[in-house]
N, C-alpha and C positions, 0 to 999 in steps of 0.2 A: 047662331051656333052651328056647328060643325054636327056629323052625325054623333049620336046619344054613345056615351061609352059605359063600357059593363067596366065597374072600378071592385078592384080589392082595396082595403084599407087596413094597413100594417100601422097597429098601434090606434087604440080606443082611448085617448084620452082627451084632452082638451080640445087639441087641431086636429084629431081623428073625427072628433064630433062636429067642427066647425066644417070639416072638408065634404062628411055626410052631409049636412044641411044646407052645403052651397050645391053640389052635386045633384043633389033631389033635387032643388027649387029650378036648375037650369034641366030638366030633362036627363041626367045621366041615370043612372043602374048601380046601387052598391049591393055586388052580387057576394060577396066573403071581407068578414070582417076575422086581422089575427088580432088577438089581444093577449092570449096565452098559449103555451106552446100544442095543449090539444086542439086548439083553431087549425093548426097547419094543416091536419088533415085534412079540412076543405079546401084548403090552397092549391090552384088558385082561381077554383070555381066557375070556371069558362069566363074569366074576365080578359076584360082586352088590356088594360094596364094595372098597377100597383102602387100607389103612394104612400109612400115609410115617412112618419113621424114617431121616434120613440126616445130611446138613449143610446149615445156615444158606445157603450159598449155592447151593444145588441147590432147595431143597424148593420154594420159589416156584414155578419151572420145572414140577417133579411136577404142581404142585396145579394151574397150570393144565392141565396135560395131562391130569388125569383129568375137568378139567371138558370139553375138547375131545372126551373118550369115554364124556361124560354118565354117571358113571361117579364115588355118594359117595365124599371123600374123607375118610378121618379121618387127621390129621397130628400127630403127636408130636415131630414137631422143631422147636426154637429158636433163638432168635436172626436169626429173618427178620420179625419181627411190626412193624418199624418200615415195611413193605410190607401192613401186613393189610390198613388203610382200603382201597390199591388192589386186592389181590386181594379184599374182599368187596366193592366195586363189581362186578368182574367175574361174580363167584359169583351176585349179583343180577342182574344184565342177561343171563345166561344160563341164570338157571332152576334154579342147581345146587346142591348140599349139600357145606358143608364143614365139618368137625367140628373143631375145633383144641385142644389144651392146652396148658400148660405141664409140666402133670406129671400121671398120665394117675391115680396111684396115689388108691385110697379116701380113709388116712390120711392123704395130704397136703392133700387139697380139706376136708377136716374143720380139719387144719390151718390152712388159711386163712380158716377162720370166726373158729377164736379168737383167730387173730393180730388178724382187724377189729374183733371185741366187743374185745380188750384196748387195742388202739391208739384206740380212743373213749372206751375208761375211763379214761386218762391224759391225754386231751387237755385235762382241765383242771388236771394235777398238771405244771406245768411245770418242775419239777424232775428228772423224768425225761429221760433221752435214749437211743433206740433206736441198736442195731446188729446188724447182720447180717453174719452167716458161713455159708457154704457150700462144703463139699467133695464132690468125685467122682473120679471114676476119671482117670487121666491122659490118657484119649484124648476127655474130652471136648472139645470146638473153641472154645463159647460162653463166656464171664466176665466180666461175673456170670453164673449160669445163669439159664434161664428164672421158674422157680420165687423164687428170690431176687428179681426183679425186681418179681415179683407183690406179694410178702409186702413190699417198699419203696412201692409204689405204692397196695396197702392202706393203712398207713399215714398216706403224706400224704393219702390221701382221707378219712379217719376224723381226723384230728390236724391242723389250720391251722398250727400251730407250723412244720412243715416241707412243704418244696417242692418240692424232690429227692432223687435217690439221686445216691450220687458211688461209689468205689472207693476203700477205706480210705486209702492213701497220700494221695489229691487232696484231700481232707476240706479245707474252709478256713471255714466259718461252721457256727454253733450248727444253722440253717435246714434243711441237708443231714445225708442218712443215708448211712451208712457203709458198705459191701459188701466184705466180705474173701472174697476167691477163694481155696480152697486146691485142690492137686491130688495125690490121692495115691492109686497104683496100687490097683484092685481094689476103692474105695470107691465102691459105686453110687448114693449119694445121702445126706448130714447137712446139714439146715438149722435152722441155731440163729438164731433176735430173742432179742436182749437190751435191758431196758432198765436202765440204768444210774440208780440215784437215790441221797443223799447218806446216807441209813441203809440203804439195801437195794438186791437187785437182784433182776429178776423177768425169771426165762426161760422158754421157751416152745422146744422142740425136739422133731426130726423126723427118723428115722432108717429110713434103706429098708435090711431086710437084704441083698435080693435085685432083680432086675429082675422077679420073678413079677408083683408089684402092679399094675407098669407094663402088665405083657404082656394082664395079667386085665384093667384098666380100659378100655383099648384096643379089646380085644373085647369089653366091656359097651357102649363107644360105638358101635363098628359095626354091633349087635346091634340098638340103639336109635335109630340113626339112617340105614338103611336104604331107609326107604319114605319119610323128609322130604326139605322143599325149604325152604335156607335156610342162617343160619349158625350155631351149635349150637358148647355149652363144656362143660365137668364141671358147672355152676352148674344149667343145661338137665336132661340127665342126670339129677342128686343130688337136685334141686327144692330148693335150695339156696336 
């Protein structure tokens, strides 16, 4: 391991507490925990970086407030990225680093390599049709999840045939991909692309047993994004 880092931990819940207990066991420092907004006051504790895990409507807020105490952030939460352009405007004009994902885990950024090589390899079998499903745990907020939206968005980028993601019920043209959300207690993360063809079908799935992956990538990104200035993904990282 690299030298020990003084972490803030934005957001005490589940993956707050999993990122505290990977943290500790490898040698780092969790010097400021926010969990409420009278925590900010300690923010951001003479830490060397910041990991946001919370909700879609909060994290914006964080991110800039770690930029306001010049102070990396690296963010795990989703369903705020229809606001990225603006906050990496800001991250730019102010000189600051912001780490973002959608899923922070090894095997799923591996995952989305081959979902891109597979969705280029079909883009000339138009017989196929893609769909995606994803479950988690019942407190997750986001649906689709982050991760699902990526693995949609690969996709139409790799394959002309289609041009959006929908949510399986809204489905109306061949053109759109399919997103089924499920939710089911204690499930920390399955994402399955299917593509459906007239003799066969070809899947491609991804199953997190635990939140460790997540807690471990997290702190790989922090580790490695510490001393930059800029805006930085697993892609960055993996040299992907």
């Amino acid at each position: 391991m690299n030298k020990p880092l003084k972490i803030a931990i934005i957001g005490y819940g589940k993956m707050g507490h999993e990122i505290e207990k990977h943290a500790l066991a490898v040698g780092h420092k969790v010097v400021c925990l926010v969990d409420n907004e009278s925590d900010w006051n300690s923010f951001p504790g003479n830490a060397d970086v910041a990991i946001e895990f919370t909700t879609p409507d909060t994290a914006v807020n964080h991110i800039l407030r770690g930029f306001d105490a010049e102070i990396p952030m690296v963010c795990g939460t989703t369903g705020w990225h229809n606001r990225l352009r603006e906050v990496s405007m800001i991250c730019l004009a102010k000189n600051q680093t912001l780490f973002y994902a959608s899923n922070f885990s090894l095997g799923v950024n591996i995952y989305f390599e081959i979902n891109r090589r597979l969705a280029g390899l079909l883009s000339t079998f138009g017989d196929y049709k893609p769909s995606i499903s994803e479950t988690h745990h019942i407190q997750k907020l986001d649906a689709p999840s982050g991760t699902a939206i990526v693995l949609a968005n690969q996709i139409i980028d790799e394959n002309q045939r289609f041009n959006t993601w929908i949510t399986k019920d809204e489905q109306k043209t061949s053109s759109e991909i399919p997103i089924e959300s499920l939710r089911i207690d204690k499930v920390p993360g399955t994402h399955v692309v299917s593509w459906e063809g007239p003799a066969d079908n070809i899947e491609i799935k991804h199953t997190a047993h635990n939140r460790s992956g997540f807690a471990q990538g997290a702190l790989m990104a922090a580790q490695w994004v510490v001393d930059k200035k800029g805006i930085f993904t697993m892609k960055d990282l993996l040299n992907l």
